[in-house]
C-alpha positions, 0 to 999 in steps of 0.5 A: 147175077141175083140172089133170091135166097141165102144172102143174109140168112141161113137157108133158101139158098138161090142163085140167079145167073143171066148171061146175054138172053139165057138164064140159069139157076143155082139151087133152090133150098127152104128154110125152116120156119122162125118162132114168129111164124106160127104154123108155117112149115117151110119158107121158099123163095119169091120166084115171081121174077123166074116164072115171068122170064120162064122161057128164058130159064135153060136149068136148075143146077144143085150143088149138093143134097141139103135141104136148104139146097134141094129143098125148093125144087119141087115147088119151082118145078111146078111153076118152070118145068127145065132140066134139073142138072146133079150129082147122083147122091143129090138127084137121089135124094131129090126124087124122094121129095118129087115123089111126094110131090108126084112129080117123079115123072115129068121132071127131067133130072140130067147125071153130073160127076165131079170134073164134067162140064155142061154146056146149056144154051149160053152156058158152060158149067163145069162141075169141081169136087169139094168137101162137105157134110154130105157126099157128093159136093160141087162147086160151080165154076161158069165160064163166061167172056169176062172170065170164070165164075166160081161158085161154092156155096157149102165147103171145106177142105178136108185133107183125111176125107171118108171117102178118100175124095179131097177137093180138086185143089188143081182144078181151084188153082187151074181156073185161078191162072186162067182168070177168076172173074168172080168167087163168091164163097161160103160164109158160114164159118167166116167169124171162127179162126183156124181150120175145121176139123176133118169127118175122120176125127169124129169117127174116132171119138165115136168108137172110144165112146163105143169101146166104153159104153156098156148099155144101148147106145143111141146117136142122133145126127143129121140124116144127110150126113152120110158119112157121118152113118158110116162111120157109126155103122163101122164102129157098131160093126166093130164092137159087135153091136145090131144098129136100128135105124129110126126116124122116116128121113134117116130110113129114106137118106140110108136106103138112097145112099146104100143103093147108091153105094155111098153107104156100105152097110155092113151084112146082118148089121140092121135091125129091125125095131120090132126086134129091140125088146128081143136084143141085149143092151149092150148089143143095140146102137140106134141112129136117130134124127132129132140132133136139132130138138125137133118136136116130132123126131125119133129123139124128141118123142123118146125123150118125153117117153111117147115113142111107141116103140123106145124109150130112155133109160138108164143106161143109155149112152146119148150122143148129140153128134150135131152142133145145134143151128142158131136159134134152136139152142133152148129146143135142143137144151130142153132135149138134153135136160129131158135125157138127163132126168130119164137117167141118160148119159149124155154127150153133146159138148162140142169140145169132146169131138162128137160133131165138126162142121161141114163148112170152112173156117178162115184159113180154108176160105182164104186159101180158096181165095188164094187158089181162085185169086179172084178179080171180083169177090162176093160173101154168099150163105151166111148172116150179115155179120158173117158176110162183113167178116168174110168180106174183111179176110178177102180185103187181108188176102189182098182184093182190093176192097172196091172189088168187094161186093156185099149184097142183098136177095133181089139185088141185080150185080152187073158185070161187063167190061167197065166191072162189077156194079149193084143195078136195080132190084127185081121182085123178091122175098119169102113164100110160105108153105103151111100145109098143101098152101103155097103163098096163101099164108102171108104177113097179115095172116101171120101177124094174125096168129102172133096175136091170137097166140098172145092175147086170144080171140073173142067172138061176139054173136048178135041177131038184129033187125034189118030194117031198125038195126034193134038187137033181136037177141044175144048178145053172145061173146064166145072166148077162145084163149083170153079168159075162161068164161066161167071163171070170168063172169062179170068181166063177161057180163059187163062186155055184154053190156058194152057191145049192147050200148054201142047197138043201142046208140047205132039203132038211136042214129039209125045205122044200119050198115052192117060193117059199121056196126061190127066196127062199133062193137070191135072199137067198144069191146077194145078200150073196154078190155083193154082199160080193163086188163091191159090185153088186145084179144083179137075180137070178131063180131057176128052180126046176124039179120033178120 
């Protein structure tokens, strides 16, 4: 097995698994850009090993519809064109994003439910029913010669769920006394105590909020959390409210899961939003993206009062019901103090019972490990930090603490009959996709922008002499993000002065050549500026001949 995403980071998710001459691969996710990635969109996985083994790949298997777990597949199906094996919400989803990509019709995408089980060239999959913040999860349980491998990436065990689905315990406990080679298992909880709350308290809190709320009531959750809508939708229903549904991937999520029949939409309940100005407040509850502080989402853009069609008031109920993903804190803070200066009421604390996680704490992750009683044990989806604190409650479940493997993306885990072992690595690491670019943008081009952001660019146009290598004229320095050339004159002036005394002295040694001649006028203007006013603007000399 090899990692090639979503070990010691959140997102990207990719599991390689390789069994004699045959491949497989677990999901393929993206993960959103950090804020020292400037213009990045979206971060994939290195799929340089897959493409070079390509005939070897025999399918994508998904676990579930998130885009840290589907949102890759478009870009991997461009490069190894196999079957895409899901559960009929995932696929769903998934042909939204192939669609964009227009790929809709040569991807061969294969139904799977719950307790079915595939056999593909050396594999045999099968498919076990698990709880989560979307509808429709698996876990992976791959039968091997050595034993079963269960792989379940994103879970929870919740006793009261929506859809009256609880996780195929049996099955857990079944694949445990036949023999569990491996688990590896969701680390995202694995620092936090206790059980996490079941989906169904949250759709209580909602209609007390509901019951008391006598203006619009605007939510804003994540658009794959269907059951989440639903139970928005049954409390509006309730309280005789119209809901508008705002936000392109909440209209996409809704219209795919109600088709699909996983969301049961009340009749007449949806609203136009044209129709708003037309509906009394205490009639209206809008369901919205932007839970996260995204820039470019329905609540962002209401809150800064540049939607076209909503704006905050007072009056309006707010309801964050998501927790914010590390390191979007201060987005989703700036959000909330925003709402609040617009005369808003706004619930988002995490105590009231608005949001509960889709993923297990401790005692569901030992009680997986219970069920499983896995001979070897690997941490997967999570930082660092969680992995090491997943890896301390398998030790207290009793697997032996060598039977415990903490991994890294590329590594390759060998198992045979002498056990589990780290062998080489294979290529790996993070593609960046900026724009319709893939893999054009990397660490240099980045390092690049970071600068430009901080400290600006000074370009520096002269014309000389070919054959003396005489300034003809110029020279002209432009200034993009350093200083504003009006109000800096004499800084100007005197760069000017030293761009023409680093020419002078190549013309008196009779250098001519070209790169050397930017590289003096580069090195010139540096320790000026920077002896100057302590910056480093990024400095691009033109050089013109004639």
């Amino acid at each position: 097995m090899i990692s090639l995403g979503g070990i010691g980071e959140i997102g990207k998710n990719m599991m390689v698994v390789e069994l004699g001459s045959d491949i497989m691969i677990i999901d393929a996710g993206v993960m959103f850009p950090e804020d020292d990635m400037p213009g990045v969109d979206l971060v994939i996985q290195d799929t340089a090993y897959l493409v070079e083994n390509a005939k070897r790949v025999k399918g994508i298997f998904l676990t579930h519809g998130h885009e840290d777990h589907i949102g890759g597949v478009p870009y991997l199906l461009k490069q190894i064109n196999v079957p895409v094996y899901g559960t009929r919400l995932t696929l769903g989803l998934l042909k939204v994003k192939l669609m964009e990509h227009g790929l809709e019709k040569s991807a061969e995408l294969r139904e799977i439910k719950a307790g079915d089980r595939v056999r593909r060239g050396a594999f045999d999959v099968e498919f076990v029913h698990v709880n989560h913040s979307i509808a429709d999860v698996v876990a992976l349980a791959i039968h091997t010669p050595l034993g079963a491998i269960v792989y379940a990436s994103d879970f929870k065990f919740d006793q009261t769920p929506i859809d009256g689905k609880v996780a195929d315990f049996h099955k857990f406990a079944d694949l445990g006394r036949k023999g569990v080679l491996c688990l590896l298992s969701d680390s995202t909880n694995a620092e936090r105590p206790g059980y996490t709350e079941s989906e169904r308290t949250v759709g209580e809190t909602l209609m007390q909020i509901f019951t008391k709320s006598e203006g619009r009531i605007l939510v804003a959750t994540f658009a794959s959390n269907i059951h989440r809508i639903q139970q928005i939708f049954d409390a509006a229903r309730r309280e005789g409210r119209k809901v508008i549904i705002n936000g392109r991937s909440m209209l996409n999520n809704v219209d795919v899961a109600s088709k699909l029949g996983y969301l049961k939409i009340p009749d007449g309940i949806v609203a136009d939003i044209n129709e708003l100005d037309k509906l009394p407040d205490e009639k209206v509850v809008i369901i919205t993206t932007g839970s996260q502080g995204e820039p470019m989402s329905g609540l962002t853009r209401m809150a800064k009062s540049e939607h076209r069609q909503i704006a905050i008031g007072k009056g309006d109920t707010v309801i964050l019901s998501a927790s914010p993903i590390p390191g979007n804190e201060k987005s989703v803070g700036k959000i909330i103090n925003q709402l609040f200066k617009e005369g808003a009421t706004v619930i988002y604390e995490p105590h009231l019972g608005i949001h509960t996680s889709g993923h297990g704490k401790q005692e569901e992750l030992k009680l997986l490990m219970n069920l499983c009683r896995p001979k070897y044990f690997v941490p997967i989806h999570g930082e660092h930090r969680m992995l090491m604190k997943h890896a301390e409650l398998a030790e207290n479940v009793g697997i032996p603490k060598d039977n415990i493997m903490i991994t890294d993306i590329g590594v390759v885990m060998e198992f045979d009959q002498k056990g589990l072992r780290a062998k080489d690595r294979v290529t790996s690491g993070q593609v960046f996709i900026d724009g319709l670019g893939v893999g054009d943008v990397g660490n240099i081009v980045l390092r690049d922008r970071r600068q430009l952001s901080t400290d600006g660019i000074l370009v520096v146009v002269v014309t000389i002499n070919k054959k003396t290598g005489k300034a003809l004229a110029g020279p002209d320095i432009v200034s993009r993000g350093f200083v504003y050339v009006r109000e800096s004159e004499e800084l100007i002036d005197e760069a000017k002065d030293k761009v023409r005394q680093a020419l002078e002295a190549c013309e008196k040694n009779k250098v001519t050549e070209w790169g050397v001649l930017k590289n003096a006028v580069r090195d010139s203007l540096n320790q000026y500026l920077y002896d100057k006013i302590k910056r480093r603007p990024v400095i691009l000399p033109i050089i013109m001949e004639v």
